[in-house]
MARGUMI-379265 format. One record per residue (C-alpha): residue number from 1; residue in one letter; x, y, z. Coordinates in steps of 0.001 Angstrom, whole numbers, padded with zeros to 6 digits. Layout:
! MARGUMI-379265
(NUM; 'a'; (X; Y; Z))
...
***
This chain:
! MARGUMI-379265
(1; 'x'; (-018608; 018507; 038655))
(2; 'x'; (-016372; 022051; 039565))
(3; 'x'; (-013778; 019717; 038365))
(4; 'x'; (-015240; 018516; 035116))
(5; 'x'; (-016240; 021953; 034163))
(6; 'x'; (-012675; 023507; 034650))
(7; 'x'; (-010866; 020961; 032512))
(8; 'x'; (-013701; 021814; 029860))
(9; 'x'; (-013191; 025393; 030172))
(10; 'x'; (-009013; 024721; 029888))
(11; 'x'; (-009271; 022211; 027196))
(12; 'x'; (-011027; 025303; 025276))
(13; 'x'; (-008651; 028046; 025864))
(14; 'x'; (-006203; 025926; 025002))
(15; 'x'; (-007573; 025004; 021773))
(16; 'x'; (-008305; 028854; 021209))
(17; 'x'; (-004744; 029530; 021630))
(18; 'x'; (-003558; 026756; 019653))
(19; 'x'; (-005894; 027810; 016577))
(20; 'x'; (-004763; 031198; 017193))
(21; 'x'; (-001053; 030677; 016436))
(22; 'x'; (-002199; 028821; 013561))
(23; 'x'; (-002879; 032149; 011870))
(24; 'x'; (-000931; 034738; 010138))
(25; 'x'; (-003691; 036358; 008427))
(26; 'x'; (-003831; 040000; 009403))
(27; 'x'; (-000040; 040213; 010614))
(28; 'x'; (002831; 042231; 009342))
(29; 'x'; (006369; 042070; 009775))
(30; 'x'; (008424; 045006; 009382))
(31; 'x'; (012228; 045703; 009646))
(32; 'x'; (013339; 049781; 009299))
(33; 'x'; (016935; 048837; 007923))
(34; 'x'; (017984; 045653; 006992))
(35; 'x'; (021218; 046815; 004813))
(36; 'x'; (022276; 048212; 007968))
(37; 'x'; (025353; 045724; 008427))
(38; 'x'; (026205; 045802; 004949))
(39; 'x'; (026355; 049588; 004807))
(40; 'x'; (028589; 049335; 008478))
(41; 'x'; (030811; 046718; 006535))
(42; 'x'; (031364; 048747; 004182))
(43; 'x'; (032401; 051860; 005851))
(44; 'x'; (034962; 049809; 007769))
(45; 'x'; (036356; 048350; 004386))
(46; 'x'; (036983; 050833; 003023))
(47; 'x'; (038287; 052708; 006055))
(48; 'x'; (040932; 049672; 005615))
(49; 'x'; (041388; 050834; 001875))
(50; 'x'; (042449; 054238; 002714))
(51; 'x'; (044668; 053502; 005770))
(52; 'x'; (046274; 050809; 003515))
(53; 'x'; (046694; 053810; 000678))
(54; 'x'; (050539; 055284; 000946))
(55; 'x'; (050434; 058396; -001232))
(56; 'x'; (046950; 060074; 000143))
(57; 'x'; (047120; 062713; 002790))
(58; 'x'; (045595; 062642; 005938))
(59; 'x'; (043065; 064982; 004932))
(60; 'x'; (041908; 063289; 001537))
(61; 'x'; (041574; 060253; 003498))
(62; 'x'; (039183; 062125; 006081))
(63; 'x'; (037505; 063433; 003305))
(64; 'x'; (036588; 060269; 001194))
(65; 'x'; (035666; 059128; 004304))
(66; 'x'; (033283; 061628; 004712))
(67; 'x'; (031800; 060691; 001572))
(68; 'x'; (031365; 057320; 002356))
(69; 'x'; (029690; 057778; 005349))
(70; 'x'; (027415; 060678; 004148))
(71; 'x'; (026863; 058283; 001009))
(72; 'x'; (025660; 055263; 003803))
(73; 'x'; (023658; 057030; 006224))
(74; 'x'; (021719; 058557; 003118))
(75; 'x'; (020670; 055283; 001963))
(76; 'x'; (017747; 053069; 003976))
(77; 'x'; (016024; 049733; 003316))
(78; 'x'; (012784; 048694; 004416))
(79; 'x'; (011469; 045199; 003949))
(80; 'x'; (007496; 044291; 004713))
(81; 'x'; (005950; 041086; 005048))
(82; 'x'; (002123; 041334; 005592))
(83; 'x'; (000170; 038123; 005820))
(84; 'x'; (-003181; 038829; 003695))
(85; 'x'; (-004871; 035227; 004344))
(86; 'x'; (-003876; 032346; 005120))
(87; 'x'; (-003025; 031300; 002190))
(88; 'x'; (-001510; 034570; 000168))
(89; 'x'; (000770; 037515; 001927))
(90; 'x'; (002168; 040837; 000564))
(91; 'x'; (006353; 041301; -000008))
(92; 'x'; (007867; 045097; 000335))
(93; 'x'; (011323; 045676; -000090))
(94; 'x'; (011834; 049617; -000130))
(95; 'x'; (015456; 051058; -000742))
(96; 'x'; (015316; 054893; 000048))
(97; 'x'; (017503; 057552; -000546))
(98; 'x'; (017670; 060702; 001705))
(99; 'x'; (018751; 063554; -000680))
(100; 'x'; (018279; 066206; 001934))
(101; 'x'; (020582; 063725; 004710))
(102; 'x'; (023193; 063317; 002275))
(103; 'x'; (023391; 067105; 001559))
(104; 'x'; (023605; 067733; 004875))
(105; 'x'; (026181; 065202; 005843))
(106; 'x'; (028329; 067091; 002446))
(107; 'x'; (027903; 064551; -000316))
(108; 'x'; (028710; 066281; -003381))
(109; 'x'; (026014; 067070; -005680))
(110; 'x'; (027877; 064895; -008554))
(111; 'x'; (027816; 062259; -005678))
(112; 'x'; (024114; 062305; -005183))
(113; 'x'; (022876; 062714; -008197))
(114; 'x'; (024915; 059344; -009325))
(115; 'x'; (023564; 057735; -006396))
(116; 'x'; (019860; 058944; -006695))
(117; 'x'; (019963; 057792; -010218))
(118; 'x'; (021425; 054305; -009745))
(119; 'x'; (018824; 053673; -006725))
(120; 'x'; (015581; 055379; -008371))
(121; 'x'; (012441; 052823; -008862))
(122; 'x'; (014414; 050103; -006446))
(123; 'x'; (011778; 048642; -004964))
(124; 'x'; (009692; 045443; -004915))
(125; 'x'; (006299; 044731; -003971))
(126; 'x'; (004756; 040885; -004531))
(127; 'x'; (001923; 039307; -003712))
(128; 'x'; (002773; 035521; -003319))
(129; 'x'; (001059; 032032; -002307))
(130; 'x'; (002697; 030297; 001045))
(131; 'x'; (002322; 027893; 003604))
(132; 'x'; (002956; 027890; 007417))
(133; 'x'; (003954; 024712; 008858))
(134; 'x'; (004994; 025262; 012454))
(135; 'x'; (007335; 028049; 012893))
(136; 'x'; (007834; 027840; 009073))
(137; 'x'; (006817; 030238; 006287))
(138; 'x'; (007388; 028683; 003031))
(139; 'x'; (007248; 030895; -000613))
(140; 'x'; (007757; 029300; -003765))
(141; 'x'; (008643; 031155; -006775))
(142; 'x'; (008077; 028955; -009671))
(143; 'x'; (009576; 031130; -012216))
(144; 'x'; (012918; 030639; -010459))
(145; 'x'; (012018; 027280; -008556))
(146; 'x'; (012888; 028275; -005714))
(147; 'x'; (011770; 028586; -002219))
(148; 'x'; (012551; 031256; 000339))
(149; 'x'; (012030; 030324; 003987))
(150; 'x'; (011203; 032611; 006321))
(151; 'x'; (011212; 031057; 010277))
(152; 'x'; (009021; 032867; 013203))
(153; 'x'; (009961; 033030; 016587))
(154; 'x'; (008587; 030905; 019735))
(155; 'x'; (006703; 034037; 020489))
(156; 'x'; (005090; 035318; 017244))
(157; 'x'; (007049; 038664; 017828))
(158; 'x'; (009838; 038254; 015194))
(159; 'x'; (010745; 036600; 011683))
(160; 'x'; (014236; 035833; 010355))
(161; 'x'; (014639; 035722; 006721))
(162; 'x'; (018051; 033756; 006252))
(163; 'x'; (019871; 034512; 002732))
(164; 'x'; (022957; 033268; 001772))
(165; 'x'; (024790; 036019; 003602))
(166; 'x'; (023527; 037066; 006583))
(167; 'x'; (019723; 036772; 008518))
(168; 'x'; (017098; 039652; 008631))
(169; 'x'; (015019; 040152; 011304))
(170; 'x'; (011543; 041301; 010952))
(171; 'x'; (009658; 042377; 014013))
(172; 'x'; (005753; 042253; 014342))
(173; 'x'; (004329; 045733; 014329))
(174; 'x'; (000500; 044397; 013906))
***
């Protein structure tokens, strides 16, 4: 009977735990700066540039490289996933620029004014359908017909959002 009554009792947490994982609704995915390669890339390119550069002076060289990096550690993007139902979930991609970091780090104010103005009103906030087949989050955009992927870890603590370029990852924060 003891018997009997545990396997019941394990046969139900299980299925509790299975129907659990079954679930997004109520999650959200969050990664602080996902252009944070590209923005390293491109310090070290053109760090490249300049070296390659002939007729610049040492100091120019440290200069516009001080520009670059001010320029790149002013800029931040955010991207959001948060999992409404379990049907519908909520998109964020934030791109944020820190006036006040890049005046600090010496950006001229020419410099981050153009920036400021090139990156004002980037951001994106959808609502779309999807559905969540294993470790798979499917969206379909039929506008473009397409269909972005988004895989979850083994655990349920991160997301990877593959592009044709590199792979974000989101971790859970609820």
């Amino acid at each position: 009977m003891r018997k009997l009554l545990f396997m019941g009792i394990f046969a139900f947490a299980v299925s509790l735990s299975v129907s659990a994982q079954g679930s997004l609704s109520g999650r959200v995915y969050h990664c602080a700066n996902m252009m944070k390669g590209e923005m390293e890339k491109i310090k070290s390119d053109f760090n490249k540039d300049v070296q390659k550069e002939k007729d610049v002076t040492a100091e120019e060289k440290k200069e516009a490289n001080q520009m670059v990096q001010a320029m790149t550690d002013a800029i931040i993007s955010t991207m959001t996933v948060k999992f409404l139902s379990d049907k519908e979930l909520e998109l964020s991609m934030i791109v944020k620029y820190d006036d006040a970091k890049a005046k600090a780090n010496g950006l001229p104010w020419i410099a981050r004014k153009l920036v400021a103005g090139k990156l004002k009103g980037k951001s994106y906030t959808k609502k779309a359908p999807y559905t969540f087949d294993g470790k798979t989050v499917k969206l379909s955009n039929p506008k473009t017909k397409k269909e972005m992927l988004l895989q979850l870890s083994s655990d349920g603590k991160t997301m990877y959002f593959t592009t044709e370029k590199k792979t974000i990852q989101l971790t859970r924060t609820k």
